[in-house]
C-alpha positions, 0 to 999 in steps of 0.5 A, a space after each residue: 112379621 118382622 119388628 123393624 118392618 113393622 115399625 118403619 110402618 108404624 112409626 116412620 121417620 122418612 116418608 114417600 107418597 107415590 101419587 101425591 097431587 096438588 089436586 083433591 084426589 086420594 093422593 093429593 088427600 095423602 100428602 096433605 094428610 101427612 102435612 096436617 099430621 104434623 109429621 116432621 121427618 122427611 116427605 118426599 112427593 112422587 109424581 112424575 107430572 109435577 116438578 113441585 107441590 105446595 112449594 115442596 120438590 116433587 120427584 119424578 120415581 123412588 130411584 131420585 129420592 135422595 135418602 131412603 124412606 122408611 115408608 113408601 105410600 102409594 097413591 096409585 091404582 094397582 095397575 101403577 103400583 108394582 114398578 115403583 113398589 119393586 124400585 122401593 124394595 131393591 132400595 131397600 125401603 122397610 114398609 108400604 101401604 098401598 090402597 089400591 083395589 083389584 087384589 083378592 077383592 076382585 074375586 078374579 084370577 088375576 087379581 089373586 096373582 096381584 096379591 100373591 105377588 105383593 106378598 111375594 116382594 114382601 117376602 124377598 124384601 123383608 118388607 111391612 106391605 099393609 093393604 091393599 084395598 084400605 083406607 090407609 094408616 093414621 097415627 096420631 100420637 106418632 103424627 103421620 097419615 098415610 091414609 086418605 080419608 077427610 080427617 074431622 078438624 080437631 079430631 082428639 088425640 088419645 089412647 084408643 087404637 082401631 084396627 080395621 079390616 073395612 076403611 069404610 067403618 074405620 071413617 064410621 069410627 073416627 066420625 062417630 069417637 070425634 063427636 063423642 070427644 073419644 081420644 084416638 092414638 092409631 087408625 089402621 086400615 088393614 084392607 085385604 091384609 096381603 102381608 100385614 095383618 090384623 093379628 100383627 097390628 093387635 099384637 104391636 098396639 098390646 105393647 104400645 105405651 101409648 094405645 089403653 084400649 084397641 077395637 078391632 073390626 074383622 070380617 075373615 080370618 086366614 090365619 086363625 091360630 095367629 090372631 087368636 093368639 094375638 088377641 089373647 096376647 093383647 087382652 091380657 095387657 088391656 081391653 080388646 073391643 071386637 066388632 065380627 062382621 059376617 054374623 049371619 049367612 048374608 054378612 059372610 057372602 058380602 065379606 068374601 065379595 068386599 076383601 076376599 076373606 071368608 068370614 067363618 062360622 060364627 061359633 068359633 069366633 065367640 069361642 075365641 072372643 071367650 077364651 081370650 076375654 076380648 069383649 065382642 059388640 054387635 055395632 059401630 055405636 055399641 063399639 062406641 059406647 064401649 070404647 068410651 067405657 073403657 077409655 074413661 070408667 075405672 074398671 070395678 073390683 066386683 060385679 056387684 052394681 048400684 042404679 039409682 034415677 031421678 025418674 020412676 020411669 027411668 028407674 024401672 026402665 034401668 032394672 028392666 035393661 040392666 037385668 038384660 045386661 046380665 048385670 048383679 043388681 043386690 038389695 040396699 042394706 038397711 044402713 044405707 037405706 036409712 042414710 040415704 032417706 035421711 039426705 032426700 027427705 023421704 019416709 019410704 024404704 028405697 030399693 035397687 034400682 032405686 027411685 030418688 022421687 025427683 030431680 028437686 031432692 037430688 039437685 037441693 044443696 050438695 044432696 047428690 055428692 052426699 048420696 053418691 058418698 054414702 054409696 061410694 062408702 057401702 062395701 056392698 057395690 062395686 059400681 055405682 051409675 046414676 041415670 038422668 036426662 042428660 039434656 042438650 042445653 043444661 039448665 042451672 040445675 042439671 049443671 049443678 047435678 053434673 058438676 056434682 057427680 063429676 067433682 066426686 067421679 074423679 076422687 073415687 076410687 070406686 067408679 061412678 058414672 053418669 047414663 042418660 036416659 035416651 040418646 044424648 046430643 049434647 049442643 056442643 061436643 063434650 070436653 076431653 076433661 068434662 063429666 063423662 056421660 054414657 050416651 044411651 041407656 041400653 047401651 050404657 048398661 051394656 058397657 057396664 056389663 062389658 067394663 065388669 067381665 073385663 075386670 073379672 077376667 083381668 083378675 082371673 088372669 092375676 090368680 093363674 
């Protein structure tokens, strides 16, 4: 793909959206998602049904723009797409999105000769064409929304990057990352992928300054040997979080009916997932959980993990997931066993995980920073996680504890993290800069063991 297409794709400075509207429709959600986007270049609405829209010009076809845009959006179905798309590209506009069903995801002759002609005026024209049949792209760092989706009010800017092949997951995404506060950078909907395709968005976000983590959701490959070099490419430089979808033998006949990709024999996707260190997760709430992990959680020098709880119950429970996990729980030394008795008052050696006998113990004084020092100080653990109700509406003493673990997670250079028992609904969405909290236990072990196989690979890499 061509670096200069891309980037009038990726970071436009002039836009164009065909079939922009006053009304709620998907063009009028476009305009108005450009809008709110903040973008400050030129756009230029489309439509030969208005003169004007939201007091701005509106034009009647891409020959009347008075410049050339870096990006054309279009806002149209795909009967309404080709002639304004060929005047963009005799013009010489550099990029596309257009949304549009009835391509491959038609599954008819007719639709295929559409997606082979997309494909054909890219070709001619030297241009960037993301889609068909997406949700369009947003990128909020470089404030444009090409894309029309209901965006969530006081949606995070961030580093996490998505590249999605389903619009509809991407909206599961950017729903479930905005209650969780994650910080996002690039939404990309990569659709049917005609001319641009996932591979080429994962190896633009691997030298994005901006993007630290990319989550990719495919559900088919075209070209295999492209994206697994991309995704080796890109994992190599930071995470790469990859939800498969077609797993099983029903997921792949509904891929293939959705973008009119086959979705492949599972196998060889682990095997590249494997080979290129990308972490592969099974759902949209263990992409979530994940993404924050990576996001928010310094990666660990080794595997070696230290549990601790304020519950017996949890505490067992923990070992037992995080023994699932595959995480390396070794024995308490006896140094730290004696230190660690002394601070909570208790006569009984601990062990890994271990039991604190109470929430009272932990929340007296500055009990919890002095175990997590003596913890943070034992060159026996790399990762220290702490698990506890992490309740809806805090009481004074579980502020305290929070507060506690949070002033000393910042300062530590060995990462330290707070895991909730069960699933955590905090009464308010959590700050961008408060304490991070894992939100369920069986997850939270996963991306532990996730942020733990990232490192040693990264550190792997570093020894070649």
């Amino acid at each position: 793909m061509n670096k200069m297409s891309l980037n009038a794709l990726l970071k436009p400075q002039s836009v164009a959206v065909v079939g922009a509207s006053p009304r709620a429709n998907v063009g009028g959600r476009m305009y108005r998602n450009m809008i709110n986007a903040g973008f400050n270049g030129p756009l230029f609405p489309v439509n030969p049904n208005y003169t004007e829209i939201n007091g701005a010009q509106c034009f009647p076809d891409i020959d009347s723009l008075p410049v050339t845009p870096d990006c054309v959006s279009f806002a149209v179905p795909y009967q309404a797409v080709f002639e304004p798309l060929e005047a963009a590209a005799k013009r010489g506009v550099r990029s596309a999105v257009v949304v549009a069903e009835g391509f491959d995801d038609a599954a008819t002759d007719e639709g295929r000769d559409r997606q082979k002609r997309l494909a054909e005026i890219a070709a001619d024209h030297n241009m960037a064409i993301s889609g068909p049949n997406c949700m369009g792209l947003i990128g909020l760092k470089a404030k444009f929304a090409t894309a029309f989706t209901n965006l969530p009010e006081g949606l995070v800017t961030g580093s996490v990057s998505v590249v999605s092949q389903s619009g509809g997951l991407l909206n599961a995404v950017i729903e479930l990352g905005h209650n969780r506060t994650l910080g996002f950078n690039y939404l990309l909907s990569a659709g049917n992928e005609a001319v641009v395709s996932s591979a080429d968005f994962i190896d633009f976000l691997a030298d994005d300054p901006g993007t630290s983590v990319i989550l990719n959701i495919v559900e088919g490959i075209k070209d295999g040997a492209r994206y697994r070099q991309a995704l080796s490419r890109a994992a190599a430089r930071k995470p790469v979080i990859v939800l498969k979808l077609g797993r099983t033998d029903a997921g792949r006949g509904a891929a293939l009916a959705h973008t009119g990709n086959l979705a492949g024999e599972q196998a060889i996707y682990d095997g590249v997932f494997r080979e290129s260190g990308a972490t592969q997760v099974r759902t949209i709430d263990e992409l979530i959980e994940t993404a924050a992990f990576f996001s928010r959680v310094k990666p660990p020098k080794g595997d070696r993990i230290f549990v601790f709880s304020v519950s017996g119950g949890a505490t067992v429970l923990a070992g037992d997931l995080a023994q699932d996990a595959g995480l390396n729980m070794p024995s308490i030394s006896q140094k730290t066993d004696k230190a660690l008795q002394k601070i909570l008052e208790v006569a009984h050696p601990f062990q890994n995980p271990m039991d604190v006998v109470g929430a009272p113990r932990l929340a007296k004084g500055d009990n919890l920073t002095r175990v997590l020092n003596v913890l943070k100080a034992d060159p026996n653990y790399d990762l220290i996680a702490f698990v506890m109700v992490a309740q809806r509406d805090l009481t004074e003493s579980h502020r305290k504890l929070q507060e506690q673990y949070h002033a000393v997670a910042q300062k530590s250079a060995k990462p330290i993290v707070l895991i909730s028992e069960m699933n955590w609904q905090p009464a308010e969405r959590p700050t961008p800069d408060g304490p991070f909290i894992s939100g369920t236990l069986d997850l939270g072990m996963k991306a532990l063991k996730s942020l733990v196989d990232f490192s040693a690979h990264r550190q792997q890499n570093k020894m070649r």
